[in-house]
C-alpha positions, 0 to 999 in steps of 0.5 A, spaced: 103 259 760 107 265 756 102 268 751 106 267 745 103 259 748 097 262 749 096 265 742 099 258 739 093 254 743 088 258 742 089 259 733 090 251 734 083 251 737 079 256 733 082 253 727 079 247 729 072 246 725 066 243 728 067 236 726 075 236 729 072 237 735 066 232 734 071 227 733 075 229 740 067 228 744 070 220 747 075 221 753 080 214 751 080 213 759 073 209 756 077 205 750 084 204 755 079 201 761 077 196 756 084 195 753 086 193 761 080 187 761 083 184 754 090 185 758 087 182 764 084 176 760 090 176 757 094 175 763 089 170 766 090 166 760 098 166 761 097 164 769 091 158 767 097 156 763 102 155 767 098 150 770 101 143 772 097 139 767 099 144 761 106 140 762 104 134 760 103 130 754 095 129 755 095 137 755 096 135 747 093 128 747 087 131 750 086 138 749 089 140 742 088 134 738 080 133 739 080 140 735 081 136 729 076 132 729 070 135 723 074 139 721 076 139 713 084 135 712 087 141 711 086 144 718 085 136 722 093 135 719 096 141 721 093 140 728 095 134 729 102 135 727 103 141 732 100 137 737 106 131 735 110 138 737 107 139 743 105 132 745 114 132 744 116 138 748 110 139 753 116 142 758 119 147 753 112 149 749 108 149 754 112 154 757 114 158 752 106 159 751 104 161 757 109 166 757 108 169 751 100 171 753 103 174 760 107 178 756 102 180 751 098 182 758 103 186 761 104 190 755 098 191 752 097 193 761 103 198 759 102 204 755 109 205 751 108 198 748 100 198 746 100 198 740 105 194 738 103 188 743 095 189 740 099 187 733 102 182 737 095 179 740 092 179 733 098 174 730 098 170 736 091 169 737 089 167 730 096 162 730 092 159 737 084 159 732 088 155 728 092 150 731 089 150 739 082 151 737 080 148 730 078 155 728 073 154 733 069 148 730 066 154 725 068 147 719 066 142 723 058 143 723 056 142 730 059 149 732 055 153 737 055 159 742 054 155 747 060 151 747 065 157 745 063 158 737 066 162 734 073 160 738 074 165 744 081 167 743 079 169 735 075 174 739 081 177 742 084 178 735 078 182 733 078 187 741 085 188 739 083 191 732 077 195 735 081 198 741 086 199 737 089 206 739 087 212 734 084 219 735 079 219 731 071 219 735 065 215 734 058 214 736 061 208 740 069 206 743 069 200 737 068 205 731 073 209 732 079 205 730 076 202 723 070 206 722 062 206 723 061 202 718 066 197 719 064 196 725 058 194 725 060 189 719 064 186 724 058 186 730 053 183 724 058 178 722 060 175 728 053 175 732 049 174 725 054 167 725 052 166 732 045 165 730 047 161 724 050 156 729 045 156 733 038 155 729 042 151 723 044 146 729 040 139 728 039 140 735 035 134 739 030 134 745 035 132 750 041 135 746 042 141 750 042 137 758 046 133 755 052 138 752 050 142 759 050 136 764 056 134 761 061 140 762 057 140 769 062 134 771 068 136 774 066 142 777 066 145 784 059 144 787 056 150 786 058 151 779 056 144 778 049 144 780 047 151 778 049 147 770 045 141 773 039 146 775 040 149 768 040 142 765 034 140 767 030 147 765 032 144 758 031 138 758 026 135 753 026 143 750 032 143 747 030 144 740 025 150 742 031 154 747 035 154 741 030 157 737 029 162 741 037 163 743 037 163 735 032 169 734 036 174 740 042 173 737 039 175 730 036 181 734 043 182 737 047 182 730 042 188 729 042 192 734 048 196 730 043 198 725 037 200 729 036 207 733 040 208 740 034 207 745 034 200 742 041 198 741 043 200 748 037 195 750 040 189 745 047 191 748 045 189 755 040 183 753 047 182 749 051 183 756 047 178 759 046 172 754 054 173 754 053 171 762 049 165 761 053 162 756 059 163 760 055 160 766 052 155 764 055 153 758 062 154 758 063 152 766 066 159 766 071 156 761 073 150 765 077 154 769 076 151 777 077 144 773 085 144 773 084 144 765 082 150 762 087 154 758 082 161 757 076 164 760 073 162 753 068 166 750 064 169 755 067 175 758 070 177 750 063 178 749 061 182 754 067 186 752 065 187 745 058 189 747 061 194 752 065 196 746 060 197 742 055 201 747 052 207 744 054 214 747 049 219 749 045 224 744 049 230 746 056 229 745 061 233 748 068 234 748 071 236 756 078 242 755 084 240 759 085 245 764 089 249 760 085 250 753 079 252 758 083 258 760 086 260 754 079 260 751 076 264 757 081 270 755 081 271 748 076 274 745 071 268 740 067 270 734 062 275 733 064 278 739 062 273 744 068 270 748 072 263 745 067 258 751 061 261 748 063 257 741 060 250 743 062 243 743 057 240 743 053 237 737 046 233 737 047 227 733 
C-alpha cells in the first residue's frame, strides 16, 4: 500500500464517529447465508414444480381452484379465473412457473443480481398469495399455523424485505434493512396474527387428529406414522393444544420487545415450533407426495426466527487486513496508536 493511500485510509477511518463504526459490527457473510437459504428454497420451489403432475390440468382443478373456497368474491374470482388460464394451458404455464422461481433462486445465489432478483421475489410471491394460495386463507376464518397460515410464499416477500442488501447495523440481521422498529412490527404482526389464528379458531375435540391424520395420507411410511402418532397424541384435546399453541406464539410475537437473554430463548422455542408445524402439520410441505408445489411455511419461519436472533451484548466490528496495518502505524489521539480507539460498544 503507498502512503498517499495509507494516509487516505486512515483520515477515512478517524473521521468515522463511534455510531458509524457501531453500525459496521455485523459481518454480511451472516444476512448472505440466509439469502442463500431463501434462494435454495427458491430453487426447490422450481424442481417441485416441474414435477409430472404440475402439467396437468388437475394441478389447477386440485391445487389452485379450492383456494377460493371461503374466501371474499373479489379473491374467489380472480382465482378461479387463473385456474381457467391455467387449467387451458398447463404446459405452457406450468413451465413458465417453474422457471421463473429456478431463476429467481439462481439470481438471488449470484451476487451481482441480488438486489434486483429479491425485488423480483416480492412481486412474484405476492402475485402467487393471491392467486396460488387464496392469500393464505387469512379471509376465510379457518386459517391456521398448522395448515401453513399466513401462506408460506408471503413469507418469502417478507425475507426478501428483511435480507435486503444494506450497509446500515442492527442489534439483529432483519433490522438492518428496514429499521429496529420496523422490524419488529413486522415479527409482531405476523406472529401476533398466528396466535390470532390459532386461539379465534372454533377448534373441536377431535379437529386437530383429524386435520393431522388426514395430511398423514399419502406420505412415505415414516412420515406417515410419526403424523399418525402425533395425531393420537392430540386426539380428544384439540381445544386444549390450541390454547397452549395460542399462548407460545403470543409469547413469540414479544420475544422482539423483551430483554435478549430472553428473546434468544423465545427465538429457539420459535425455531422448534417452526419444526413441528413443518413436521406434523404440513407433512414437510407435501413434498414426498408428488403434489407439493413449495416447503410450505415451516423452513421460512425458521429463517425469520434466525433472522431475527439477537446479537451478542459486545458488538464489534472486525478491520480488513488492510485497515488493521494502517491503524497500527499511525499515531491515534491522545498519543496512543490509532488500534487503542476501540470499536467496541456495550449495548
Amino acid at each position: 500500500m503507498s502512503e498517499a493511500t495509507a494516509g487516505r485510509a486512515a483520515a477515512v477511518w478517524l473521521r468515522r464517529t463511534p455510531a458509524e463504526r457501531v453500525s459496521e459490527h455485523q459481518p454480511a457473510d451472516v444476512r448472505r447465508l440466509l439469502q442463500l437459504a431463501l434462494a435454495a428454497i427458491w430453487l426447490l420451489d422450481g424442481v417441485l414444480q416441474f414435477q409430472p403432475f404440475m402439467f396437468t390440468k388437475a394441478f389447477a382443478t386440485q391445487i389452485i381452484v379450492p383456494t377460493a373456497a371461503g374466501n371474499p368474491a373479489v379473491v374467489a374470482h380472480s382465482i378461479t379465473w387463473a385456474a381457467g388460464i391455467i387449467a387451458h394451458h398447463p404446459v405452457g404455464t406450468n413451465a413458465a412457473f417453474a422457471l421463473i422461481q429456478t431463476l429467481l433462486g439462481l439470481a438471488i445465489a449470484w451476487r451481482p443480481t441480488v438486489r434486483a432478483a429479491l425485488a423480483a421475489s416480492v412481486v412474484w410471491a405476492l402475485l402467487v398469495w393471491w392467486f396460488g394460495e387464496g392469500l393464505g386463507g387469512v379471509l376465510t376464518g379457518s386459517a391456521s399455523p398448522l395448515s401453513g397460515a399466513p401462506g408460506g410464499v408471503v413469507l418469502y416477500a417478507l425475507l426478501a424485505v428483511l435480507l435486503w442488501p444494506t450497509d446500515r447495523g442492527g442489534p439483529f440481521e432483519a433490522a438492518r434493512a428496514v429499521g429496529v422498529n420496523a422490524a419488529r412490527m413486522l415479527w409482531l404482526v405476523l406472529w401476533g396474527s398466528l396466535a390470532y389464528f390459532t386461539l379465534a379458531a372454533d377448534t373441536g375435540p377431535q379437529d386437530l387428529h383429524d386435520m393431522i391424520a388426514g395430511m398423514a395420507q399419502g406420505q412415505p411410511d415414516w412420515l406417515s406414522a410419526i403424523m399418525n402418532h402425533s395425531a393420537a397424541l392430540v386426539a380428544h384435546r384439540g381445544l386444549a393444544f390450541s390454547v397452549a399453541l395460542g399462548v407460545v406464539l403470543a409469547l413469540i410475537a414479544a420475544a422482539v420487545l423483551l430483554p435478549r437473554a430472553v428473546a434468544r430463548v423465545l427465538m429457539v422455542v420459535a425455531l422448534v415450533v417452526s419444526a413441528v408445524v413443518w413436521l406434523v402439520g404440513e407433512a414437510l410441505g407435501g413434498v414426498f407426495g408428488g403434489q407439493g408445489t413449495d416447503p410450505n411455511s415451516g423452513p421460512l419461519l425458521a429463517l425469520l426466527a434466525l433472522a431475527y436472533w439477537p446479537t451478542g451484548t459486545g458488538l464489534t466490528r472486525t478491520a480488513t487486513p488492510s485497515e488493521a496495518a494502517v491503524r497500527e502505524s499511525l499515531p491515534g489521539p491522545e498519543g496512543t496508536t490509532a488500534d487503542a480507539d476501540t470499536e467496541r460498544t456495550t449495548s
